[in-house]
Backbone as XML, in Angstrom:
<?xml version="1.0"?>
<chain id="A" units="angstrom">
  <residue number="1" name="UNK">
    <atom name="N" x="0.840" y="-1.187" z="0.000"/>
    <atom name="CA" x="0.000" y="0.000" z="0.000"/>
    <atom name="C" x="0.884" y="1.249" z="0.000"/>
  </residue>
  <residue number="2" name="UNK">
    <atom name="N" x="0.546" y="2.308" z="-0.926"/>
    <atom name="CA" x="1.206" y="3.439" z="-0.848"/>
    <atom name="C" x="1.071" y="4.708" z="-0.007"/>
  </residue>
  <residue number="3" name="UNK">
    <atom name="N" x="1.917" y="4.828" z="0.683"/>
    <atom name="CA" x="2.086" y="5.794" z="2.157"/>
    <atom name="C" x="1.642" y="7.610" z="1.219"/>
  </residue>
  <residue number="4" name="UNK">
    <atom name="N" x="0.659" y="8.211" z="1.865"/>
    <atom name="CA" x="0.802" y="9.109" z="1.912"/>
    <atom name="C" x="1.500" y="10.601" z="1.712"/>
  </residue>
  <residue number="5" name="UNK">
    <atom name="N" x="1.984" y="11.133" z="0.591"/>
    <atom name="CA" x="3.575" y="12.344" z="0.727"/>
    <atom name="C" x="2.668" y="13.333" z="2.029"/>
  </residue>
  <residue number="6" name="UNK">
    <atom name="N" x="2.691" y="13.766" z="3.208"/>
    <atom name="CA" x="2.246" y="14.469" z="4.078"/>
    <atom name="C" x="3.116" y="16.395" z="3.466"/>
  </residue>
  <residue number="7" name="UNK">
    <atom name="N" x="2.791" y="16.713" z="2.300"/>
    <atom name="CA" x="3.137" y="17.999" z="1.873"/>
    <atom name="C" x="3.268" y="19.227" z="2.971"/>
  </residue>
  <residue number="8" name="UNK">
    <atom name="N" x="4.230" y="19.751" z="2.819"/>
    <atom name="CA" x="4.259" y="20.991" z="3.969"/>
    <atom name="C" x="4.707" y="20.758" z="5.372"/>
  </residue>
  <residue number="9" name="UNK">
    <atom name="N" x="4.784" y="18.840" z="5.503"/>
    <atom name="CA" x="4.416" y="19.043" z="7.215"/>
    <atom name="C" x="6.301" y="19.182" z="7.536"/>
  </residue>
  <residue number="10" name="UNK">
    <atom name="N" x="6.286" y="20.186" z="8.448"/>
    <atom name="CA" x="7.931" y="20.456" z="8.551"/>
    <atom name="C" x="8.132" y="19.681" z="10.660"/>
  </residue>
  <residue number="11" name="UNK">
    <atom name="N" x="7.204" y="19.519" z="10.879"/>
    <atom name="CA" x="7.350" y="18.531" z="12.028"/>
    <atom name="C" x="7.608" y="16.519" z="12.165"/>
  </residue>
  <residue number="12" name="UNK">
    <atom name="N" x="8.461" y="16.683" z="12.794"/>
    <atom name="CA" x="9.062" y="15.034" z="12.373"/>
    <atom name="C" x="8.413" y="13.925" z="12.847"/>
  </residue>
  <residue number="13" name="UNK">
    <atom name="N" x="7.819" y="14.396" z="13.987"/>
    <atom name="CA" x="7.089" y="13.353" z="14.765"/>
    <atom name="C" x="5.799" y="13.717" z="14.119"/>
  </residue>
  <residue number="14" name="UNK">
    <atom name="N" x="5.177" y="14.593" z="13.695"/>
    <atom name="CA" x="3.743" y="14.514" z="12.988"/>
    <atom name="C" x="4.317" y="13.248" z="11.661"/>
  </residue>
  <residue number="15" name="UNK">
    <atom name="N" x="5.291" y="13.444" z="11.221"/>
    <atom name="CA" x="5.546" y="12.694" z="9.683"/>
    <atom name="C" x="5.613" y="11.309" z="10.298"/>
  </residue>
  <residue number="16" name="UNK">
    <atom name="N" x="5.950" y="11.348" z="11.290"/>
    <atom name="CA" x="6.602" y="9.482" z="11.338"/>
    <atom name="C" x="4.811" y="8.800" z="12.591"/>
  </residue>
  <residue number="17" name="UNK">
    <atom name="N" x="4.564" y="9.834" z="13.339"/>
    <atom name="CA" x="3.199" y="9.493" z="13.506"/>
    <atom name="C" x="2.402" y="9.371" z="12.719"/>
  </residue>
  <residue number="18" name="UNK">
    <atom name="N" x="1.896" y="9.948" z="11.781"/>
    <atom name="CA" x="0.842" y="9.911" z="10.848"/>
    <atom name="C" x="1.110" y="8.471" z="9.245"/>
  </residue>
  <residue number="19" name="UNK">
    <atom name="N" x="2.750" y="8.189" z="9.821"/>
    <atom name="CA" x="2.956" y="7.031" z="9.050"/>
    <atom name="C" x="3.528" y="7.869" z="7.351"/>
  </residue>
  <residue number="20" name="UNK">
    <atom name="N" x="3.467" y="9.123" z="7.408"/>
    <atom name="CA" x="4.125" y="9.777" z="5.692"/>
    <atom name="C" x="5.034" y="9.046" z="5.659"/>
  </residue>
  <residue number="21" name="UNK">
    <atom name="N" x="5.173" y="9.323" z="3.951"/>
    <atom name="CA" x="6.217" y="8.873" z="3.383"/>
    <atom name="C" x="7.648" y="9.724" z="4.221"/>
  </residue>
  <residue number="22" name="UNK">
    <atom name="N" x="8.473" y="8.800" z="4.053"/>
    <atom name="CA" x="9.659" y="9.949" z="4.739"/>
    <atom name="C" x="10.878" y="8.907" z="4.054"/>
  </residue>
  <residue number="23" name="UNK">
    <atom name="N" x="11.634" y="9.645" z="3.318"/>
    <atom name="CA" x="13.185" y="9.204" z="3.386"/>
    <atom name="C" x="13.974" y="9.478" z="4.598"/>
  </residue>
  <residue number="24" name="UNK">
    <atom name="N" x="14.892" y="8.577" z="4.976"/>
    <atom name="CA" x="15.392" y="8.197" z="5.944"/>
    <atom name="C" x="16.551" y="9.432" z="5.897"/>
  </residue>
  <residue number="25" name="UNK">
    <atom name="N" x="16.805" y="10.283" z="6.607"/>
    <atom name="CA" x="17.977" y="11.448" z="6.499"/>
    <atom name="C" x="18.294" y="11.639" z="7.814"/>
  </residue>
  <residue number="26" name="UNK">
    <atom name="N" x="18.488" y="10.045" z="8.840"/>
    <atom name="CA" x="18.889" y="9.713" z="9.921"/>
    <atom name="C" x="20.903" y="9.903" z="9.510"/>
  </residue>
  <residue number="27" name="UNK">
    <atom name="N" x="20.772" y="9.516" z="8.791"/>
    <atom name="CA" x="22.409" y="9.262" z="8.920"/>
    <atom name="C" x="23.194" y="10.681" z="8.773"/>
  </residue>
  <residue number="28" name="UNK">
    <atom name="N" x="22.332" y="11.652" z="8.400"/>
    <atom name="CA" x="22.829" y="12.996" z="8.384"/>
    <atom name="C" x="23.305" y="13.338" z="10.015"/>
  </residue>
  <residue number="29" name="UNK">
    <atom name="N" x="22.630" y="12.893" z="11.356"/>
    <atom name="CA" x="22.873" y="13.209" z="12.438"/>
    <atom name="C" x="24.283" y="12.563" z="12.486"/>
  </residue>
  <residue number="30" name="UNK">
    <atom name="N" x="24.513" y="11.413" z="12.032"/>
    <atom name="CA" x="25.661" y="10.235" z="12.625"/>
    <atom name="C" x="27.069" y="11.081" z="11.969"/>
  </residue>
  <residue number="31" name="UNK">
    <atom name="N" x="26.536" y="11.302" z="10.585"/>
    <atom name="CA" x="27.721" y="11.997" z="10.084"/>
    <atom name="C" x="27.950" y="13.281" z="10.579"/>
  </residue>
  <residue number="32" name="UNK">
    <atom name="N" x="27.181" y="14.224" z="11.182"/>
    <atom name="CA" x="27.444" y="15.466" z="11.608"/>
    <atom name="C" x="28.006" y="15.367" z="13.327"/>
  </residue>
  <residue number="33" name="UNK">
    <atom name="N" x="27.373" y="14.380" z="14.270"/>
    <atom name="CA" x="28.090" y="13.790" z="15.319"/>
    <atom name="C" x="29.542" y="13.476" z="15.356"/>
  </residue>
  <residue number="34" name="UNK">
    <atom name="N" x="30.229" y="12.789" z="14.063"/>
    <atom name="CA" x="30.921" y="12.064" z="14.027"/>
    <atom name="C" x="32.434" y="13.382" z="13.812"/>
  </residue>
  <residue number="35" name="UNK">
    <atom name="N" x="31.988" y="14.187" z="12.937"/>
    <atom name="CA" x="32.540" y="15.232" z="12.139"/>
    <atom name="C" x="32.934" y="16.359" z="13.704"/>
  </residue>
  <residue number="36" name="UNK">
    <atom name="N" x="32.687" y="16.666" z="14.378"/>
    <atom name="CA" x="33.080" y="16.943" z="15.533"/>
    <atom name="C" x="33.447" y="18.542" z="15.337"/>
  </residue>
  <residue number="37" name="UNK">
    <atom name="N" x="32.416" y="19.188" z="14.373"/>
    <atom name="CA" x="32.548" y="20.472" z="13.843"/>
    <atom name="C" x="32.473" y="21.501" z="14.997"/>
  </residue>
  <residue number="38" name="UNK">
    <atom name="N" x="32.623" y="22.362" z="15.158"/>
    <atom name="CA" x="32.529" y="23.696" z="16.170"/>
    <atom name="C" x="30.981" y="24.066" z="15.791"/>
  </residue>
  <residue number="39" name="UNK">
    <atom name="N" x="31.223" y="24.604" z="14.097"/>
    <atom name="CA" x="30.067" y="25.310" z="13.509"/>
    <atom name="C" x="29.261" y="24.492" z="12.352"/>
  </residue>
  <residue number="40" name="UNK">
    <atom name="N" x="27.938" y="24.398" z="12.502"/>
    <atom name="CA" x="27.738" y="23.405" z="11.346"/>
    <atom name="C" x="26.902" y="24.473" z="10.631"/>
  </residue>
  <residue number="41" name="UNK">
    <atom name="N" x="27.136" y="24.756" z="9.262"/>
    <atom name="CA" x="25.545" y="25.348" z="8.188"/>
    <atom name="C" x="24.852" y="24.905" z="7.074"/>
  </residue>
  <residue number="42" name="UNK">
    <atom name="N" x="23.689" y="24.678" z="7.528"/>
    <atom name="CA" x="23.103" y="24.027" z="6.558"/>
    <atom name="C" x="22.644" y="24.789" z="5.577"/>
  </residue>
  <residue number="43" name="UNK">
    <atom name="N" x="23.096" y="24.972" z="4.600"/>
    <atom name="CA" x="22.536" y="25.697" z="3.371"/>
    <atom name="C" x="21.904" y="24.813" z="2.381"/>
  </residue>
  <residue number="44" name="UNK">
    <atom name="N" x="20.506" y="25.081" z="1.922"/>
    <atom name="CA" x="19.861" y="24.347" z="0.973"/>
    <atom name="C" x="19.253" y="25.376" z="0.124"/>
  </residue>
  <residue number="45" name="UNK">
    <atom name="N" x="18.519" y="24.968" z="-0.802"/>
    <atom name="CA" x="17.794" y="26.111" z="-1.728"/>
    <atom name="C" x="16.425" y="25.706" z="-0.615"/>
  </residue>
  <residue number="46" name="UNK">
    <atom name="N" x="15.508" y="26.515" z="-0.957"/>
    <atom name="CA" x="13.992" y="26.411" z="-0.566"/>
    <atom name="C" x="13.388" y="25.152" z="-0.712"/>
  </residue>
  <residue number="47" name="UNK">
    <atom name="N" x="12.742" y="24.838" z="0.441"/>
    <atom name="CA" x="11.795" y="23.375" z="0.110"/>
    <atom name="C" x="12.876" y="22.441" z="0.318"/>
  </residue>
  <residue number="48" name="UNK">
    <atom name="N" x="13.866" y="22.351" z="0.311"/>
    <atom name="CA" x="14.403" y="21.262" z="0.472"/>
    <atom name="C" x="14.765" y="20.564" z="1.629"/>
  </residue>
  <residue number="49" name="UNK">
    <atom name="N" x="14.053" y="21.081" z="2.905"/>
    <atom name="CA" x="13.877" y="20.039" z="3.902"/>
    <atom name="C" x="14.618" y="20.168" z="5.246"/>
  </residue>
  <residue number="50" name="UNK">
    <atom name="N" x="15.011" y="21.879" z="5.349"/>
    <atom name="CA" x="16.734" y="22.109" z="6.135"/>
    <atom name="C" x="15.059" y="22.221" z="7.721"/>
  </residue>
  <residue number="51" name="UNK">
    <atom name="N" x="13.977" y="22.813" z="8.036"/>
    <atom name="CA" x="13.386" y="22.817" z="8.894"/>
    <atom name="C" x="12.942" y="21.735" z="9.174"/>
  </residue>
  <residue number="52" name="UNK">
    <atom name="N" x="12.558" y="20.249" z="8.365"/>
    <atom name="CA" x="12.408" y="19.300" z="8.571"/>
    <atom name="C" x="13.349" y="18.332" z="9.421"/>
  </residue>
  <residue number="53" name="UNK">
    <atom name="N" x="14.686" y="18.882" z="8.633"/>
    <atom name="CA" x="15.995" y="18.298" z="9.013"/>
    <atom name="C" x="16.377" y="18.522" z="10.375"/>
  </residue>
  <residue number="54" name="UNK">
    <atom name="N" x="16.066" y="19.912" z="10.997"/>
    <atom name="CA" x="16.487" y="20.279" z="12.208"/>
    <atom name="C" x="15.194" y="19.791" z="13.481"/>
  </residue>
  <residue number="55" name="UNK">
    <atom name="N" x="14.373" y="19.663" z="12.820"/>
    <atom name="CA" x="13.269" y="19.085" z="13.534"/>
    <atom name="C" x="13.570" y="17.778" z="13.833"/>
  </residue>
  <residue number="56" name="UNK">
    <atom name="N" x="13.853" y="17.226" z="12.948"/>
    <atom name="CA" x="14.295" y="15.413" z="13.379"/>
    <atom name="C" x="15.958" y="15.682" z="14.246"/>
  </residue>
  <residue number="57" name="UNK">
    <atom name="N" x="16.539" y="16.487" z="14.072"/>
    <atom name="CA" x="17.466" y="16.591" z="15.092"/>
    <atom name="C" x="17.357" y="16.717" z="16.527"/>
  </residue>
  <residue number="58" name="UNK">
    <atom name="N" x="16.225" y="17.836" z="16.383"/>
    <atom name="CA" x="15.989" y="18.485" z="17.422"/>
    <atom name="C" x="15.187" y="17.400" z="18.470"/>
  </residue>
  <residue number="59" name="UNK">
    <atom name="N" x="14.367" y="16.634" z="17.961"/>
    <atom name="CA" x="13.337" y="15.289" z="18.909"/>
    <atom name="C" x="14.640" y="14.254" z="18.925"/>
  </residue>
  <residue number="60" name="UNK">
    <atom name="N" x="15.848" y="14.037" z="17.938"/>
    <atom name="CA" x="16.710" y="12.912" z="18.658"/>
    <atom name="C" x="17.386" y="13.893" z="19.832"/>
  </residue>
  <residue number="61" name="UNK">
    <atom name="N" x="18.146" y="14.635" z="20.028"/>
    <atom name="CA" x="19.102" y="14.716" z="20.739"/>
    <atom name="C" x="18.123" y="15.573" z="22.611"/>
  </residue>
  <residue number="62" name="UNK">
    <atom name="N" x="17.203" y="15.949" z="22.469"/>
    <atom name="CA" x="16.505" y="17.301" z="22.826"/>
    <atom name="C" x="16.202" y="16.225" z="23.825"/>
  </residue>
  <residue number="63" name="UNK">
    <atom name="N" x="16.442" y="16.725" z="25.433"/>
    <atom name="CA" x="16.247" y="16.619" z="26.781"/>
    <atom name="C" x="14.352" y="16.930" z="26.681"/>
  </residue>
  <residue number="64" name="UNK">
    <atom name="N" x="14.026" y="17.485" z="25.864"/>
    <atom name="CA" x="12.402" y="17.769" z="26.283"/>
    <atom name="C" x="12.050" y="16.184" z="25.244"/>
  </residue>
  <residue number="65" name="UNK">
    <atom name="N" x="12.383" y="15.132" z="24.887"/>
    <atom name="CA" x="12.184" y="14.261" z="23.822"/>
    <atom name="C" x="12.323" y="12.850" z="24.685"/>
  </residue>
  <residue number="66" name="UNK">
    <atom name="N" x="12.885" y="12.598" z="25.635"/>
    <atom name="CA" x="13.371" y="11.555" z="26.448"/>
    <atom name="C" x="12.839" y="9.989" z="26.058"/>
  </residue>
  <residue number="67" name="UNK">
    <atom name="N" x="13.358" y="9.082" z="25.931"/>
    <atom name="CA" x="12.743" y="7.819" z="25.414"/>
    <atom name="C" x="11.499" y="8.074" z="24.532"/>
  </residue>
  <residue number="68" name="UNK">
    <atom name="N" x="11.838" y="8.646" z="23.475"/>
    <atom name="CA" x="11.379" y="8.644" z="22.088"/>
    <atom name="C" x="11.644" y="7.913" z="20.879"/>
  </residue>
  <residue number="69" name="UNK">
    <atom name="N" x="12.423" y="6.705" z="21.402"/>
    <atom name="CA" x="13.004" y="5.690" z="20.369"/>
    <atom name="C" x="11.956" y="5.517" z="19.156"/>
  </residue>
  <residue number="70" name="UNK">
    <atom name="N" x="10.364" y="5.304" z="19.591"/>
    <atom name="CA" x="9.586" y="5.330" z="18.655"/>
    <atom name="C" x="9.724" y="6.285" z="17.574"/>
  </residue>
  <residue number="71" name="UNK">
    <atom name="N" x="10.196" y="7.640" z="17.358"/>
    <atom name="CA" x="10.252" y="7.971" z="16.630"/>
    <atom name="C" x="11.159" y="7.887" z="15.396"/>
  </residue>
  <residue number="72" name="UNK">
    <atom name="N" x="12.352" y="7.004" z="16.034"/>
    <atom name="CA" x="13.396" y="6.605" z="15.282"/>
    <atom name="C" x="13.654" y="5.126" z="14.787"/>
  </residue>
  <residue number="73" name="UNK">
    <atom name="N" x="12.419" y="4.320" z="15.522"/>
    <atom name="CA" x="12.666" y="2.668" z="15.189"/>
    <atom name="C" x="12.541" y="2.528" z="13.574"/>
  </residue>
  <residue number="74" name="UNK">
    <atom name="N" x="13.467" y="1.879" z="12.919"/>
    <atom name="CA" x="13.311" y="1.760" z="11.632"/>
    <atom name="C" x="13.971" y="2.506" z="11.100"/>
  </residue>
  <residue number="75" name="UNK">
    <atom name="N" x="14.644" y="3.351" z="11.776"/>
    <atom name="CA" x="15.639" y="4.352" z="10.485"/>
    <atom name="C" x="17.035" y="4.212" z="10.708"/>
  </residue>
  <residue number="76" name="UNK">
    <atom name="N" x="17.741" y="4.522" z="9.626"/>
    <atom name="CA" x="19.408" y="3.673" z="9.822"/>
    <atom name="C" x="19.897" y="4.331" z="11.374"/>
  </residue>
  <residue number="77" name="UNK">
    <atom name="N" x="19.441" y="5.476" z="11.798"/>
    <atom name="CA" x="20.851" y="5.785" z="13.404"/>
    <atom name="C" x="20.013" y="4.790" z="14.347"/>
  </residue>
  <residue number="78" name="UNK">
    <atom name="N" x="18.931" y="4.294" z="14.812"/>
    <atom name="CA" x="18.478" y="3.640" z="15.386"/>
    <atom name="C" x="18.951" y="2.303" z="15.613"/>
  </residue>
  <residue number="79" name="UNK">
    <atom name="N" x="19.712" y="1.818" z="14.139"/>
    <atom name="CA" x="20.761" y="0.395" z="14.462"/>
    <atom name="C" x="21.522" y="0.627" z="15.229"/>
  </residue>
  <residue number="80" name="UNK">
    <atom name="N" x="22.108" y="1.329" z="15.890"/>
    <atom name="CA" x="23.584" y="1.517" z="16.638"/>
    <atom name="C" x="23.173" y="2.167" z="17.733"/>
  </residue>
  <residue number="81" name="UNK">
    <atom name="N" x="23.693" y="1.130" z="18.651"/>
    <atom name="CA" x="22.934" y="0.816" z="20.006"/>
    <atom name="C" x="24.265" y="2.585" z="20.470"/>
  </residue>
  <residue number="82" name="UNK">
    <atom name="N" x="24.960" y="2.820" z="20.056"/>
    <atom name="CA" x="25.575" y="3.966" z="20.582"/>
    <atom name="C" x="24.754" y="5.379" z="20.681"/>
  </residue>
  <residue number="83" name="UNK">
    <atom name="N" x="23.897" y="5.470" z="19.623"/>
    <atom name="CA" x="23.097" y="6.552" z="19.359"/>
    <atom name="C" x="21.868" y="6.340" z="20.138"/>
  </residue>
  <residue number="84" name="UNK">
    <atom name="N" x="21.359" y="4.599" z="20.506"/>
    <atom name="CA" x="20.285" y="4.700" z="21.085"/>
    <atom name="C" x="20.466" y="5.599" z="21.999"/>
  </residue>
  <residue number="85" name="UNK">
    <atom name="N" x="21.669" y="5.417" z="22.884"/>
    <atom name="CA" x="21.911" y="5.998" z="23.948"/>
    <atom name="C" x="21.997" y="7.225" z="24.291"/>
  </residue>
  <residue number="86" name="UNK">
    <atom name="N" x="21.934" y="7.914" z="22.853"/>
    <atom name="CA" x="22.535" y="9.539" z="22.926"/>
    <atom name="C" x="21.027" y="10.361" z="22.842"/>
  </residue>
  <residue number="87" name="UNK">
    <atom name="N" x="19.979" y="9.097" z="22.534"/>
    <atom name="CA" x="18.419" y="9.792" z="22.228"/>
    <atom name="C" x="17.946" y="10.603" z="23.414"/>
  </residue>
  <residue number="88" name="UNK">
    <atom name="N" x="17.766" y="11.967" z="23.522"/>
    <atom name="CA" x="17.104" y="12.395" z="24.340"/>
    <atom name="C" x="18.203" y="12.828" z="25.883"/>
  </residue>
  <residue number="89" name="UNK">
    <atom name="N" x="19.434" y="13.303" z="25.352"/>
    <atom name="CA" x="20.255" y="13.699" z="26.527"/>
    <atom name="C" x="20.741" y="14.786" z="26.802"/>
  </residue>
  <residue number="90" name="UNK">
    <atom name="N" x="20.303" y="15.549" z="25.395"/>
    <atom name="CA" x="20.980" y="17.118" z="25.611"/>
    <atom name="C" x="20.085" y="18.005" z="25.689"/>
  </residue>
  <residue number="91" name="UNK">
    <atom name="N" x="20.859" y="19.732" z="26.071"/>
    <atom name="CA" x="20.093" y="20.368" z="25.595"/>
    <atom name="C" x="19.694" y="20.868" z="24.295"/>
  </residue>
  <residue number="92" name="UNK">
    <atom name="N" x="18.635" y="21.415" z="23.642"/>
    <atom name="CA" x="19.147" y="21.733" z="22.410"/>
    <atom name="C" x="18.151" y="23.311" z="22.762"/>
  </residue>
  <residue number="93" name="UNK">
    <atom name="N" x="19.020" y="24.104" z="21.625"/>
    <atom name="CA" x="18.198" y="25.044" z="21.633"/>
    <atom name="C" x="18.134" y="25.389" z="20.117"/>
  </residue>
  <residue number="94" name="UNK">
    <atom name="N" x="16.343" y="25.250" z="19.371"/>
    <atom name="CA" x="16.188" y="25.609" z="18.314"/>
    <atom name="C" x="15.119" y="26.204" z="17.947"/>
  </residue>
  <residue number="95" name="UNK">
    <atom name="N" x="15.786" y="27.157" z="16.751"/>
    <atom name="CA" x="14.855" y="28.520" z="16.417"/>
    <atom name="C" x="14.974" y="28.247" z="14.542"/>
  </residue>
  <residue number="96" name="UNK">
    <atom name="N" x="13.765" y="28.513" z="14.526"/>
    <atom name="CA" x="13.266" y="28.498" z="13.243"/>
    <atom name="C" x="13.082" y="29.175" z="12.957"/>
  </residue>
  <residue number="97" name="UNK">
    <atom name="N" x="13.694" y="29.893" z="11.358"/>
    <atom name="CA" x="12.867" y="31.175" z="10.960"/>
    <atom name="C" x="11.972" y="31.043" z="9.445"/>
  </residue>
  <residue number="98" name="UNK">
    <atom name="N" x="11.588" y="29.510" z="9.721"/>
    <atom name="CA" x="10.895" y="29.261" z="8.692"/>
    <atom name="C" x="9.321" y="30.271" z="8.512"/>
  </residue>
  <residue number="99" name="UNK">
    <atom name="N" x="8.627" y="30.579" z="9.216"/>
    <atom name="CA" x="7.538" y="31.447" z="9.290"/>
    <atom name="C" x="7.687" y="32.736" z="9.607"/>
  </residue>
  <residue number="100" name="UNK">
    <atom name="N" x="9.396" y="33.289" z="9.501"/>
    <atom name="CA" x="9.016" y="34.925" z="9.346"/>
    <atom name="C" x="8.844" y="35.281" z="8.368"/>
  </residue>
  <residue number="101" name="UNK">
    <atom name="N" x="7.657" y="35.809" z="7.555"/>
    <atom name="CA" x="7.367" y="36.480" z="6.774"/>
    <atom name="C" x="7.399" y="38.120" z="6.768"/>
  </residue>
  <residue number="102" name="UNK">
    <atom name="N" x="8.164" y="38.754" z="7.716"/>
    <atom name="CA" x="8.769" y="40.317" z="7.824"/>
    <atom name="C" x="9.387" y="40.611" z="6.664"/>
  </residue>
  <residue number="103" name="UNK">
    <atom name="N" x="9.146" y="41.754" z="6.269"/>
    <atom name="CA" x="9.977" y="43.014" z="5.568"/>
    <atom name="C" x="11.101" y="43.465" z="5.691"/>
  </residue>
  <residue number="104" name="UNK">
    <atom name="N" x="11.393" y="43.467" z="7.308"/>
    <atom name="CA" x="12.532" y="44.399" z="7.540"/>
    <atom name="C" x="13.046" y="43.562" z="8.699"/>
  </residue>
  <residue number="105" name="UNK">
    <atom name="N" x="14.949" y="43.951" z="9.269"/>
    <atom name="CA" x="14.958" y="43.266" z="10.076"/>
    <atom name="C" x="14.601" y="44.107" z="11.400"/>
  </residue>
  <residue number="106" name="UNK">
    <atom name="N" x="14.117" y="45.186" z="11.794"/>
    <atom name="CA" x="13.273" y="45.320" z="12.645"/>
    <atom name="C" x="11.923" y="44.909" z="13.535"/>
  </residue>
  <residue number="107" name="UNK">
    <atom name="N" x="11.422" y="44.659" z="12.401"/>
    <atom name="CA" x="10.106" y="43.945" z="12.910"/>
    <atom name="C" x="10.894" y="42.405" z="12.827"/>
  </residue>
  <residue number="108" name="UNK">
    <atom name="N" x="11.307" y="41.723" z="12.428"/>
    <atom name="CA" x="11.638" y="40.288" z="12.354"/>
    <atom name="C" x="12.236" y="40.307" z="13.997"/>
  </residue>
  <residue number="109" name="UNK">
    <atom name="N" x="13.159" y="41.377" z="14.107"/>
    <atom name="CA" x="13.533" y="41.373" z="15.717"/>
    <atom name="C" x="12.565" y="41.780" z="16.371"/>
  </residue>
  <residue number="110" name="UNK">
    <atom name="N" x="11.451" y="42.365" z="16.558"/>
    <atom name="CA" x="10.032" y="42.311" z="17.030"/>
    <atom name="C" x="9.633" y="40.610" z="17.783"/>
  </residue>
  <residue number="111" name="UNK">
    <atom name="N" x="9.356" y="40.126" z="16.772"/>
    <atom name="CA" x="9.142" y="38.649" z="16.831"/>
    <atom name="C" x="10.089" y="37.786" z="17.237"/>
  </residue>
  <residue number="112" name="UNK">
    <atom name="N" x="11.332" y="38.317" z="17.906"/>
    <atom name="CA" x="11.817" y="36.546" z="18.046"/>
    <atom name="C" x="13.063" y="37.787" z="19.556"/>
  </residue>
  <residue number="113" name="UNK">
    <atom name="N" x="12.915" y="39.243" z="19.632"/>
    <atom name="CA" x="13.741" y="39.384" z="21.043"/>
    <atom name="C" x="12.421" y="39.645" z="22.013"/>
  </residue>
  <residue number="114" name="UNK">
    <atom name="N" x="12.896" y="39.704" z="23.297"/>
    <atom name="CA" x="12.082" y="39.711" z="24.403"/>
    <atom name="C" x="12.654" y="41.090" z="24.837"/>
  </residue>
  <residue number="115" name="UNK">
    <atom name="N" x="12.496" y="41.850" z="25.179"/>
    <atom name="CA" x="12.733" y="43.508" z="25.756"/>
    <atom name="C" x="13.095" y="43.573" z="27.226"/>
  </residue>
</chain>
């Protein structure tokens, strides 16, 4: 039976709850873990998945996510009982600026400082 494309949805656990189609872009964490970078940037063109991407980062590694294996059973970092371990231990802190639709960077700093 053919799975669903869930269009638009940029949340990871809505995609892997609702059963969407999803390519597996687990191994992007293992290789960016592994790489032991200071600074990482993800540059993509539009649509191509960089808020999706940080979303599935953000539920593996993210202290607010804790024994969430379900969301990862079945995808390649989930084989390696090393990463099981790493599910759900840090902090993470992530900001999206997928929905500012501002003009200027004034008002965009409106929306995302606290005074």
């Amino acid at each position: 039976m053919a799975r669903t494309v869930g269009i638009g949805h940029q949340d990871f656990e809505i995609i892997r709850k609702n059963g969407y189609f999803y390519i597996d872009k687990t191994h992007f964490m293992r290789e960016w873990w592994e790489n032991g970078d200071a600074v990482t940037l993800i540059a993509r063109p539009r649509r191509f998945g960089k808020t999706l991407t940080m979303s599935m980062t953000e539920q593996f590694f993210s202290v607010d996510y804790p024994g969430r294996g379900d969301l990862f059973e079945g995808l390649s970092i989930w084989a390696d009982e090393k990463y099981r371990e790493l599910q759900g231990t840090y902090p993470v802190i992530a900001i999206s600026f997928a929905n500012v639709k501002e003009t200027s960077f004034p008002n965009t700093r409106k929306k995302y400082v606290i005074s």
